[in-house]
C-alpha positions as CSV (number, residue, x, y, z in Angstrom):
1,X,-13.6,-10.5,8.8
2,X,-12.0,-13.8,7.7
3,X,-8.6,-15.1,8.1
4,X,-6.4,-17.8,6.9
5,X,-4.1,-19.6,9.3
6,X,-1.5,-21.5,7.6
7,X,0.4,-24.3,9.7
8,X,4.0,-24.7,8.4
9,X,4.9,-26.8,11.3
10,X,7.4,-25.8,14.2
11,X,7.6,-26.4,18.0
12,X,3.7,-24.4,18.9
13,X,2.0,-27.8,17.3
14,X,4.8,-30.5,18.4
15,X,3.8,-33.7,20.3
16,X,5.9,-35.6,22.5
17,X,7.8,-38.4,21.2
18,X,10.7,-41.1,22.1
19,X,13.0,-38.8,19.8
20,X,11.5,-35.3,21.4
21,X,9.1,-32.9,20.0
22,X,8.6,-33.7,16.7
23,X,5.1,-32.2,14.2
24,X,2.3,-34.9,13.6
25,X,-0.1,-34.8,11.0
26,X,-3.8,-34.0,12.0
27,X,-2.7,-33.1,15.6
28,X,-2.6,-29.8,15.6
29,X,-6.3,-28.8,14.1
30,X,-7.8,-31.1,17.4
31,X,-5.6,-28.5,19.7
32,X,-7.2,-25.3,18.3
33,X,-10.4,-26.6,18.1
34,X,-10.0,-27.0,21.4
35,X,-9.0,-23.8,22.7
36,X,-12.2,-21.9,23.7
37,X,-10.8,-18.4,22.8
38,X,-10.5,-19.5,19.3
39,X,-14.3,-19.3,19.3
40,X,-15.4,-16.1,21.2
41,X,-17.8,-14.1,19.6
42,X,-14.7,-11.5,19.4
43,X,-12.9,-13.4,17.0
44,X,-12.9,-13.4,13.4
45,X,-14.2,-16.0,11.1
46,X,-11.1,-18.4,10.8
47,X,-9.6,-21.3,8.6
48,X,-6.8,-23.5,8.7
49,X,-4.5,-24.8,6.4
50,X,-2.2,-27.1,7.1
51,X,0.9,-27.7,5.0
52,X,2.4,-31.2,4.3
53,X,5.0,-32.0,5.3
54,X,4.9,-30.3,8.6
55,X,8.8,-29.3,9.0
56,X,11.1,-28.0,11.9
57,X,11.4,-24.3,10.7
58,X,15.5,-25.5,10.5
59,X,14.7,-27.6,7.1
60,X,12.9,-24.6,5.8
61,X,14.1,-23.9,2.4
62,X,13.4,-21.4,-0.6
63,X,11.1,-24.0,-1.9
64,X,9.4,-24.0,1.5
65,X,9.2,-19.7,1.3
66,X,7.5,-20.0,-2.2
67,X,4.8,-22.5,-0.8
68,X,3.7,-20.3,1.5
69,X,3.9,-17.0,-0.2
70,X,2.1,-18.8,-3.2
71,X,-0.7,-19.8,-0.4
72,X,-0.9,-16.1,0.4
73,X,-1.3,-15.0,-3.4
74,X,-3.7,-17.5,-4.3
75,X,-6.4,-16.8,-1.1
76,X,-5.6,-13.2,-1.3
77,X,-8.8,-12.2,-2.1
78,X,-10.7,-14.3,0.4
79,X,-9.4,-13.5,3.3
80,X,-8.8,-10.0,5.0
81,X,-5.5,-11.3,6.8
82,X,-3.5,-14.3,7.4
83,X,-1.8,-16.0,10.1
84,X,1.5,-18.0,9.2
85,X,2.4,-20.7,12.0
86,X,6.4,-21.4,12.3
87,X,9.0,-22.8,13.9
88,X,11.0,-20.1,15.9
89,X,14.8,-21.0,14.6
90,X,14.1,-19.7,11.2
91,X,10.9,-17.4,11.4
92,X,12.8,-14.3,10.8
93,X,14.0,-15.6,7.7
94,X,10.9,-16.2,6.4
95,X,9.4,-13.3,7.0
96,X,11.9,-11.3,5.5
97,X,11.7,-13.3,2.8
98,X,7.9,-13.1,1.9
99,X,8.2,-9.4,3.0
100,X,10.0,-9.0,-0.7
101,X,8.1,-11.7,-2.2
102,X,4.3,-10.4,-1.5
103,X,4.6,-6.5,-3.2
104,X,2.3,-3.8,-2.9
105,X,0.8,-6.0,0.2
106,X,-2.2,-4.4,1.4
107,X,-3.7,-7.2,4.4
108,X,-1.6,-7.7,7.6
109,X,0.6,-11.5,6.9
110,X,1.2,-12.1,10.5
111,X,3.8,-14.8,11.4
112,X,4.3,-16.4,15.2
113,X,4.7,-19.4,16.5
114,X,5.8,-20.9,20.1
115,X,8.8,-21.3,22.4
116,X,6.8,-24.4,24.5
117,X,4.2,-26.6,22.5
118,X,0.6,-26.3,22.8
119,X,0.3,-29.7,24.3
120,X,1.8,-28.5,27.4
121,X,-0.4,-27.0,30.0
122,X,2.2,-23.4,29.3
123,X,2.6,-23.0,26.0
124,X,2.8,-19.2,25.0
125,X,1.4,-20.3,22.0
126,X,-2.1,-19.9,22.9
127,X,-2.0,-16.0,23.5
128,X,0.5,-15.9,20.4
129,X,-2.0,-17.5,18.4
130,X,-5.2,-15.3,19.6
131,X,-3.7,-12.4,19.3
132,X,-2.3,-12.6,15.4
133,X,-5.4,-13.8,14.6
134,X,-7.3,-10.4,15.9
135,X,-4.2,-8.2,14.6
136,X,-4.4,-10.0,10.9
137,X,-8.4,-9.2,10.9
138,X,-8.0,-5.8,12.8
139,X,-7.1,-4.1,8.7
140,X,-4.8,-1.8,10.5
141,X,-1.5,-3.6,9.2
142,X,-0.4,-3.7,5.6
143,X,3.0,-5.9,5.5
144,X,4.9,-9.0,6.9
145,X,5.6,-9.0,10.6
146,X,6.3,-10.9,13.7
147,X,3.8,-11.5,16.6
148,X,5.6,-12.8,19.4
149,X,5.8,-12.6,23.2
150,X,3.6,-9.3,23.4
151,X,5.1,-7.4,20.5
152,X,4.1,-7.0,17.2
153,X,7.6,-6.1,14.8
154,X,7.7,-5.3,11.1
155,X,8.8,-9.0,9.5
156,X,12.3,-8.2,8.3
157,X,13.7,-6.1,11.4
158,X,12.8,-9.2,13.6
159,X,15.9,-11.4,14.7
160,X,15.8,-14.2,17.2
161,X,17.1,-13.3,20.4
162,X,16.4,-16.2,23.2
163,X,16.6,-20.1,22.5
164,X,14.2,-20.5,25.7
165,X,13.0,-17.3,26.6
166,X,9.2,-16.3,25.9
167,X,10.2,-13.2,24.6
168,X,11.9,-14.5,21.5
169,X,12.4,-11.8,19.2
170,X,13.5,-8.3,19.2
171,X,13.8,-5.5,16.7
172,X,17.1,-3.9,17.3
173,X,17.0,-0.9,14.8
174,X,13.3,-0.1,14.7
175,X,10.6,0.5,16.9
176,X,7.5,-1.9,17.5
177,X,4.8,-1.7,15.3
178,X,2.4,-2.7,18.1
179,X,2.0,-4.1,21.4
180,X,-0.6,-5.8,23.2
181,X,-1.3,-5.5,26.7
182,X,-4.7,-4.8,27.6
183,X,-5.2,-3.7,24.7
184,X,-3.5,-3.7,21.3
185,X,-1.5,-0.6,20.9
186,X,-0.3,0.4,17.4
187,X,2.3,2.7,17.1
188,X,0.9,4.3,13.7
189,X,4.2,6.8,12.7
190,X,6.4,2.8,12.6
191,X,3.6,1.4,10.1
192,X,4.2,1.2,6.5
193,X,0.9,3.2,4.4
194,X,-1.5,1.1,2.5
195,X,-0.1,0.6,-1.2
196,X,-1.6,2.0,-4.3
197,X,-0.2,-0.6,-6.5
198,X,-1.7,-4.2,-6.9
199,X,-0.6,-7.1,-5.7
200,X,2.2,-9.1,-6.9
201,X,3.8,-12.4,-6.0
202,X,7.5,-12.9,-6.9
203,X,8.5,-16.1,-6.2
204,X,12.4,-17.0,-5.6
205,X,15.2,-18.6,-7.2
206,X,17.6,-20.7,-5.2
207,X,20.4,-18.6,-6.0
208,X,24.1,-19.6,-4.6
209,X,24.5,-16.9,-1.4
210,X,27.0,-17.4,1.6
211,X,27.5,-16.0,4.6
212,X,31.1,-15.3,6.3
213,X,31.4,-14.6,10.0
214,X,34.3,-12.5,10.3
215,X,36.4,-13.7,13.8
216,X,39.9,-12.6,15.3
217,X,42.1,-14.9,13.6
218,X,40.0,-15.7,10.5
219,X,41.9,-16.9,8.0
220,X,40.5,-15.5,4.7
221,X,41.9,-17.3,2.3
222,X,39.9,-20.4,3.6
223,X,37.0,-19.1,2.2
224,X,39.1,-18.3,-1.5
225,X,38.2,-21.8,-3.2
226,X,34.1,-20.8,-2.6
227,X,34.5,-17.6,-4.2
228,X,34.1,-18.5,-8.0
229,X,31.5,-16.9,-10.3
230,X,29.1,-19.7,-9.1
231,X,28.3,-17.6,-6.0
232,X,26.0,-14.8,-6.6
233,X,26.0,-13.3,-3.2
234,X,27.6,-12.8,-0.1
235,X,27.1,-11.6,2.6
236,X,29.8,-10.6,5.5
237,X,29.1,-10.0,9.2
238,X,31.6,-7.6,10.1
239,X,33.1,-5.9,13.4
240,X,31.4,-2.6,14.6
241,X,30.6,-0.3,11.6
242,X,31.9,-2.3,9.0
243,X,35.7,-3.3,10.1
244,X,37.8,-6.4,9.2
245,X,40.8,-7.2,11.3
246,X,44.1,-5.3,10.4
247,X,45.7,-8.7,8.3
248,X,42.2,-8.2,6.3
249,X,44.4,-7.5,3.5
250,X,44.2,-11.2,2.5
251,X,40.5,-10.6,2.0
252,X,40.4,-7.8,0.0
253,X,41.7,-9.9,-3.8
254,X,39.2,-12.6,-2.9
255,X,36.2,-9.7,-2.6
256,X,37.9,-8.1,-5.8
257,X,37.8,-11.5,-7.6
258,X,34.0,-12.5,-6.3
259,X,33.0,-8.8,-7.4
260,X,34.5,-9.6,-11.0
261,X,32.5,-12.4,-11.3
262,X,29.6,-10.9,-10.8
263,X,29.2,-11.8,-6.9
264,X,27.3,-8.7,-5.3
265,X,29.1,-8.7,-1.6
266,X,27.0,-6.8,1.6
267,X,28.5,-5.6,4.6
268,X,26.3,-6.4,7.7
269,X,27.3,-6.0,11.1
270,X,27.6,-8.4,14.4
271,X,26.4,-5.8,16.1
272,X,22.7,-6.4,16.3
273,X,21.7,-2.2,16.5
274,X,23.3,0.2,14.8
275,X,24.3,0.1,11.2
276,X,27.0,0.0,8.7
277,X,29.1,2.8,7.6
278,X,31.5,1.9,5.1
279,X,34.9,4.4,4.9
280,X,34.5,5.4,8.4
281,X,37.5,3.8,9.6
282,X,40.6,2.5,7.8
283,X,39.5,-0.9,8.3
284,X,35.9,-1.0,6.4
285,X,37.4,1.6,3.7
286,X,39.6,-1.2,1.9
287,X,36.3,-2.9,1.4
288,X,34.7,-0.4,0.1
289,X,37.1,0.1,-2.3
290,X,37.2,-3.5,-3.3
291,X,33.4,-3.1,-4.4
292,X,31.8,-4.3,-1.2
293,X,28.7,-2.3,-0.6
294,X,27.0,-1.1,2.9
295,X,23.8,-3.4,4.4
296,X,23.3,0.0,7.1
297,X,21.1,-1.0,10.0
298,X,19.9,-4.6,7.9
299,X,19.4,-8.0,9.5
300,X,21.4,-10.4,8.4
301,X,18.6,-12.3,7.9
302,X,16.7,-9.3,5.6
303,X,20.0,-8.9,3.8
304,X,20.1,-12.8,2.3
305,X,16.6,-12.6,1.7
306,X,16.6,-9.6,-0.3
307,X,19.8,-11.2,-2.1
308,X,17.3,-14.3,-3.4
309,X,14.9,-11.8,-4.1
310,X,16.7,-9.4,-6.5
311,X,18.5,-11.9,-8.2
312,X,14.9,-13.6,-9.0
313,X,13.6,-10.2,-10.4
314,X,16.5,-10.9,-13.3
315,X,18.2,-7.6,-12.2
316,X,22.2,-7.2,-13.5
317,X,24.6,-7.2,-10.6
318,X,25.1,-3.2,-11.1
319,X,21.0,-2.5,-10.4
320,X,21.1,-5.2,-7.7
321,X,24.0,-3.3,-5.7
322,X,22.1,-0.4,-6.2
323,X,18.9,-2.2,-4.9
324,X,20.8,-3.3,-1.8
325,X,21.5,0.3,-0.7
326,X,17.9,1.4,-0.9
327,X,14.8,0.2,1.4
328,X,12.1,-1.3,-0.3
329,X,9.8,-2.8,2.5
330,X,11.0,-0.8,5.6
331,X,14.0,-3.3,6.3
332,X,16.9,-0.5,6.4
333,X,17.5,3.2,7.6
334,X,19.5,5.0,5.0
């Protein structure tokens, strides 16, 4: 078995500097080389790659998301799994977003990273680090997902939870695809089956999408001069199930006047588990009605990456609301 680590940057290869923790070129291959696990006869055959620049995962961009995913599509052959090292901030992000971008993906793409750098005699990124490495050669995963703090969880149902816990990430609305203790424990009904179609990369536009917070007090019609047919998605953490406050009323023409211009709008809620039901109360019918459509048990994070990724596949706004209702990697419970 062979794998493919690919360093992105982000805090598990940081030094210390005047300024902070900050990445530094050529440092980082030294410190695995240098942990003995790393070469146990247990391990797979391994190979780094590191990427340049090395970036804080908060300047990762679309054009960082195709790099890697490209990285993925062009070794796919060579390797029986990779290991992608990131920054914690935005790791969900990306691995919701290469979750789309890698179709029909048959080799575990295992993402993780580190709450304390490795050049601190602590760092969780040492077991964080072993451990994806045996999961992406162990054959028994075939998507994108998170390794982090013990627990293995599918890519795009992963969220950031703790700024400075260990245990950074949870999966609110679906269970654990594995976790490792003494041993590593799969939970085989939560893992998605093998593919029968080949491989595809689709790589991703840099399509206009927002995001609106809704708050007691908002005042919608702030948010009416971004609405214009240059936006081609939104989407709207909500109250609850899918509720706006009472005076929402002021919302509803801006939605009306986004969703005539072709802006495909998703419900989401602040709530990180349960889902979405639009037209259960009064409050999330009117944006229903207004052409809003429901992101059910989504991230927020899944939903804006699916957004880039449908509107990169060419698809008319009718077939990407459609799209949006429907799971297509395991990211939502209709």
């Amino acid at each position: 078995m062979k794998v493919l680590i690919i360093y992105t940057g982000g805090t598990i290869g940081m030094v210390r500097t005047e300024n902070g923790y900050a990445p530094k070129e050529g440092y980082f291959r030294a410190a695995l080389e240098a942990i003995p696990a790393m070469h146990a006869e247990e391990m797979p055959e391994w190979e780094l790659l590191e990427m340049s620049p090395l970036l804080d995962s908060s300047n990762m961009t679309v054009v960082e998301w195709n790099k890697i995913a490209k990285l993925v599509a062009e070794n796919y052959e060579r390797y029986d799994g990779f290991v992608v090292l990131h920054g914690t901030d935005t790791m969900a992000y990306t691995a919701s977003a290469l979750s789309f971008m890698l179709k029909n993906l048959g080799k575990p793409v295992v993402l993780t990273g580190s709450q304390i750098p490795l050049c601190e005699v602590r760092s969780d990124g040492r077991d964080n680090i072993i451990t994806s490495v045996l999961i992406a050669a162990g054959g028994r995963v075939h998507e994108v997902c998170l390794y982090f703090g013990g627990s293995l969880l599918r890519g795009n149902r992963a969220t950031k939870y703790s700024a400075d816990g260990l245990v950074a990430f949870v999966s609110p609305n679906y269970p654990a695809l594995a976790e490792a203790g003494i041993e590593i424990r799969y939970r085989r009904s939560a893992l998605l089956p093998k593919p029968e179609g080949k491989f595809e990369l689709r790589l991703l536009e840099s399509v206009p999408i927002g995001v609106i917070k809704v708050f007691p007090g908002i005042q919608f019609s702030l948010f009416e001069s971004i609405m214009t047919e240059k936006l081609r998605g939104i989407v709207i953490e909500t109250f609850g199930a899918g509720n706006i406050p009472g005076d929402g009323n002021a919302l509803l023409p801006i939605i009306r006047r986004a969703f005539a211009n072709g802006t495909v709008l998703t419900v989401c809620s602040q709530c990180p588990q349960g889902a979405v039901s639009l037209g259960t109360y009064e409050t999330s019918n009117a944006l229903k009605q207004a052409g809003a459509i429901s992101g059910f048990d989504i991230t927020t994070e899944a939903a804006v990456a699916k957004l880039y990724y449908l509107f990169s596949c060419g698809y008319d706004k009718g077939r990407i609301k459609e799209l949006m209702e429907q799971d297509l990697r395991g990211e939502l419970t209709i």
